[in-house]
PyMOL commands that place a pseudoatom at each C-alpha (Angstrom):
pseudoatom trace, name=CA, resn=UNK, resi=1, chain=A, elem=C, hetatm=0, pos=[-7.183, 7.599, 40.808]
pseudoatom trace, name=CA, resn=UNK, resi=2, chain=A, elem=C, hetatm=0, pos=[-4.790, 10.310, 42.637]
pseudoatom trace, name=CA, resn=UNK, resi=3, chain=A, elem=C, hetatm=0, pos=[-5.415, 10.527, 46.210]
pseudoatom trace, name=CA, resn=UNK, resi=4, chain=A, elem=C, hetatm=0, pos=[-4.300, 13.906, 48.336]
pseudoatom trace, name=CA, resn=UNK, resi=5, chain=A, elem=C, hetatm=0, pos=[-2.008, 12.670, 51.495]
pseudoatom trace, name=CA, resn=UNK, resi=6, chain=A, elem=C, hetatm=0, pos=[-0.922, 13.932, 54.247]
pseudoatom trace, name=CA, resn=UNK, resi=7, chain=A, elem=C, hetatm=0, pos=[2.597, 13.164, 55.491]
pseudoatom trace, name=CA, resn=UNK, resi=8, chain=A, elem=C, hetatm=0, pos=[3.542, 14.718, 59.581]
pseudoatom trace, name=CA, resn=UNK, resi=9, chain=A, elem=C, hetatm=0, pos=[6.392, 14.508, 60.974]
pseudoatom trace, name=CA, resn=UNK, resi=10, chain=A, elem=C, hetatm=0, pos=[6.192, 12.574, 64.408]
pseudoatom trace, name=CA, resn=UNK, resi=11, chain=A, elem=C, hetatm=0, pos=[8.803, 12.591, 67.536]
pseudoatom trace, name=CA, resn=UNK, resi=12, chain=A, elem=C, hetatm=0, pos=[10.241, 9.153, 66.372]
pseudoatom trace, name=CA, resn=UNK, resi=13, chain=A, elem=C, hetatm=0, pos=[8.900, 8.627, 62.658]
pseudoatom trace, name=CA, resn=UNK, resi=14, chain=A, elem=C, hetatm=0, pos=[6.535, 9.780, 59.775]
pseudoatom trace, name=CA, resn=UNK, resi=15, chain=A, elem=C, hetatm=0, pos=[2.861, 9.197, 60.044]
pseudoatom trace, name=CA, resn=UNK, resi=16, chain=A, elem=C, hetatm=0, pos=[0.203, 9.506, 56.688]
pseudoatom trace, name=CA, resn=UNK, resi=17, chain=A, elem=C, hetatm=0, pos=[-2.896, 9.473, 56.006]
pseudoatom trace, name=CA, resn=UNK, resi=18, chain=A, elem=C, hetatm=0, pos=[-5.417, 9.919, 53.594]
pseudoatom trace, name=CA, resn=UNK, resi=19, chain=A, elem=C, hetatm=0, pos=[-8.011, 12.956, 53.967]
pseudoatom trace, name=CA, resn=UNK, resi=20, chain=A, elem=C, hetatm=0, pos=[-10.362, 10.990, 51.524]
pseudoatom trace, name=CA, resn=UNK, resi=21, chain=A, elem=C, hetatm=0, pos=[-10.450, 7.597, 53.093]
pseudoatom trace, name=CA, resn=UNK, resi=22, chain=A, elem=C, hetatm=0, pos=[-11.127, 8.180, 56.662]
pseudoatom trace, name=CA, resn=UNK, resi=23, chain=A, elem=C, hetatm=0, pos=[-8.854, 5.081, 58.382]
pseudoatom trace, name=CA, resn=UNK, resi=24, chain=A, elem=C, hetatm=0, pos=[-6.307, 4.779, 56.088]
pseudoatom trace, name=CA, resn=UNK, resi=25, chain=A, elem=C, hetatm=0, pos=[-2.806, 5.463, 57.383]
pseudoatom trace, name=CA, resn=UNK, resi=26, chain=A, elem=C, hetatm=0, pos=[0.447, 4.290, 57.719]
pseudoatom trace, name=CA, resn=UNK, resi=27, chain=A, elem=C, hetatm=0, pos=[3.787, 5.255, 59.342]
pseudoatom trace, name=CA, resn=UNK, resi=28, chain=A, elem=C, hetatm=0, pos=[7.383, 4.753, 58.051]
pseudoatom trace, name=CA, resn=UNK, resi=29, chain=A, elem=C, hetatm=0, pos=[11.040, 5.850, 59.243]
pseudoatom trace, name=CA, resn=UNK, resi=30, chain=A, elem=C, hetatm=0, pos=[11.485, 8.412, 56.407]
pseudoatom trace, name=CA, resn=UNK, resi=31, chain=A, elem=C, hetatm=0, pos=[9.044, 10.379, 54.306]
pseudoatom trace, name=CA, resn=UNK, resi=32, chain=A, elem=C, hetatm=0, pos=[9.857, 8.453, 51.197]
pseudoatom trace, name=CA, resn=UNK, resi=33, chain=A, elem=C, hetatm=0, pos=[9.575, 5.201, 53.038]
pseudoatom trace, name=CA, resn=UNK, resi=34, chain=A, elem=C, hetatm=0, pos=[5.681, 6.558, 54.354]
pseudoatom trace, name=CA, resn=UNK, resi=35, chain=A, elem=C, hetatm=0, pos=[4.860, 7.489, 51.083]
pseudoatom trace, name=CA, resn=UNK, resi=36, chain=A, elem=C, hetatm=0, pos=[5.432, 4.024, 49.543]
pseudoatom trace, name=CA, resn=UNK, resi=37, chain=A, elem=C, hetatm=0, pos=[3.686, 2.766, 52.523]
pseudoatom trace, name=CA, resn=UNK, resi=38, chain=A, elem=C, hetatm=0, pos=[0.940, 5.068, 52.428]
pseudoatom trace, name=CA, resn=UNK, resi=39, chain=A, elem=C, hetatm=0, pos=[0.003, 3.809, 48.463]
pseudoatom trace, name=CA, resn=UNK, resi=40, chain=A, elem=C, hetatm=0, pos=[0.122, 0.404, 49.407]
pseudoatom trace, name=CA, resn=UNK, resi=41, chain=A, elem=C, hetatm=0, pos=[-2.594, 1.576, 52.311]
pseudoatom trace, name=CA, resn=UNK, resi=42, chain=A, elem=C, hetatm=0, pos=[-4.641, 3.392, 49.652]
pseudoatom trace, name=CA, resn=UNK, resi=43, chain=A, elem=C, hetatm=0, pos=[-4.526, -0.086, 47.369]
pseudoatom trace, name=CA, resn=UNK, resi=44, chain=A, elem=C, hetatm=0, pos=[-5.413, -2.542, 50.183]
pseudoatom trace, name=CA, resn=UNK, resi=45, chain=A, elem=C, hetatm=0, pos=[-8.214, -0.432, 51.420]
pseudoatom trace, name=CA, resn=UNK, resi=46, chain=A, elem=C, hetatm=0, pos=[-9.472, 0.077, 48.321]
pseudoatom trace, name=CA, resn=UNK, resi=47, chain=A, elem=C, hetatm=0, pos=[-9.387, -3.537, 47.414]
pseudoatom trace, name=CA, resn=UNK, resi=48, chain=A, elem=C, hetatm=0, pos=[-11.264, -4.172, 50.870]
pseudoatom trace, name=CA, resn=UNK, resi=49, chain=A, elem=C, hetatm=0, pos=[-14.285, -1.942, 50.181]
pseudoatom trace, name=CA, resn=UNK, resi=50, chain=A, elem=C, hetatm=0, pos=[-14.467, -3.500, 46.592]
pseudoatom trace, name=CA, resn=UNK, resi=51, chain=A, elem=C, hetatm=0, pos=[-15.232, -7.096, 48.429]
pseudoatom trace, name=CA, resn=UNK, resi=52, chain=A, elem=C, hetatm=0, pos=[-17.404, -5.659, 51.020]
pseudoatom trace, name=CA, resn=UNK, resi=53, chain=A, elem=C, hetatm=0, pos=[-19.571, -3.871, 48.251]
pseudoatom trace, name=CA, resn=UNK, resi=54, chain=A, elem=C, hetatm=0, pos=[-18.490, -0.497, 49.710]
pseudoatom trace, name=CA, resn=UNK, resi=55, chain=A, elem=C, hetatm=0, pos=[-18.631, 2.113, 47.026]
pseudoatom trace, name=CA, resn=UNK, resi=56, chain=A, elem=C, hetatm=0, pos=[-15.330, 3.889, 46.544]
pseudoatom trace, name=CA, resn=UNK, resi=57, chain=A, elem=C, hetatm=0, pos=[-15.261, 7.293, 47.736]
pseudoatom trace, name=CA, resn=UNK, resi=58, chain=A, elem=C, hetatm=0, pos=[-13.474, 9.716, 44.758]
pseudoatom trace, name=CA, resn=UNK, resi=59, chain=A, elem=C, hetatm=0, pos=[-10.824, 11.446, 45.442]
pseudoatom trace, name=CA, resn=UNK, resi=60, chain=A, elem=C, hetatm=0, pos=[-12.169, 15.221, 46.382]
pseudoatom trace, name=CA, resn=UNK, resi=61, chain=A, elem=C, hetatm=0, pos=[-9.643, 16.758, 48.494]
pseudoatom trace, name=CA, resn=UNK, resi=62, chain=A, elem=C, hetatm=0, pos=[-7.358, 19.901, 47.504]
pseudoatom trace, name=CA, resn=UNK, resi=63, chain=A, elem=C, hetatm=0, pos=[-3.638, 20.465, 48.423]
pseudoatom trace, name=CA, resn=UNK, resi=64, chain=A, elem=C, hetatm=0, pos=[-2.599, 24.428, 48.548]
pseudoatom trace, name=CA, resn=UNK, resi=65, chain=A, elem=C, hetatm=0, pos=[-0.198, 25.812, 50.029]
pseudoatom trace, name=CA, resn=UNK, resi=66, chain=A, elem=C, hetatm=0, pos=[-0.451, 29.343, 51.776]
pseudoatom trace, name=CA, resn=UNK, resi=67, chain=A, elem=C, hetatm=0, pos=[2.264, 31.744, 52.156]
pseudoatom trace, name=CA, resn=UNK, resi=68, chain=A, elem=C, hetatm=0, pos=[2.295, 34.131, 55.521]
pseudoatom trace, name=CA, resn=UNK, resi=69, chain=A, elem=C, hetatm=0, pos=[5.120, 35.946, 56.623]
pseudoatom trace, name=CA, resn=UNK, resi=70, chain=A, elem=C, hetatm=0, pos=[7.742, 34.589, 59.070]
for i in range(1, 70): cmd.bond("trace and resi %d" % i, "trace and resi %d" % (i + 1))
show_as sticks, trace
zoom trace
C-alpha cells in the first residue's frame, strides 16, 4: 500500500504524519530521518489494527501541489 504523508518543519525538528491513519506520527532530526521513521509508524500501526481486528483503512488521500504567485 502507498500512504500520502505529511512532513512540517518544526522549531527544533521534523514532525509526520499520516492523513489516512489518524494517530500515526513520528518526528526525526532531518526530513530523511522522519521519513524512515514515519514508514516504520505506518508498519507498526498497521500491524496493531491487524491484532485488534481493526480493518485497515486504504489509503485515499491526494498530494497536489498549487502554484500562486509570490
Amino acid at each position: 500500500m502507498r500512504y500520502a504523508i505529511v512532513i512540517e518543519k518544526a522549531p527544533s525538528n521534523y514532525a509526520a504524519y499520516v492523513p489516512d491513519l489518524p494517530g500515526c506520527i513520528a518526528t526525526g532530526a532531518t526530513v530523511a530521518e522522519t521519513e524512515s521513521l514515519i514508514r516504520e509508524a505506518i508498519e507498526f500501526h498497521l500491524e496493531g489494527l491487524k491484532e485488534d481486528g481493526l480493518p485497515i483503512p486504504p489509503p485515499s488521500s491526494q498530494v497536489e501541489y498549487v502554484d500562486v504567485p509570490a
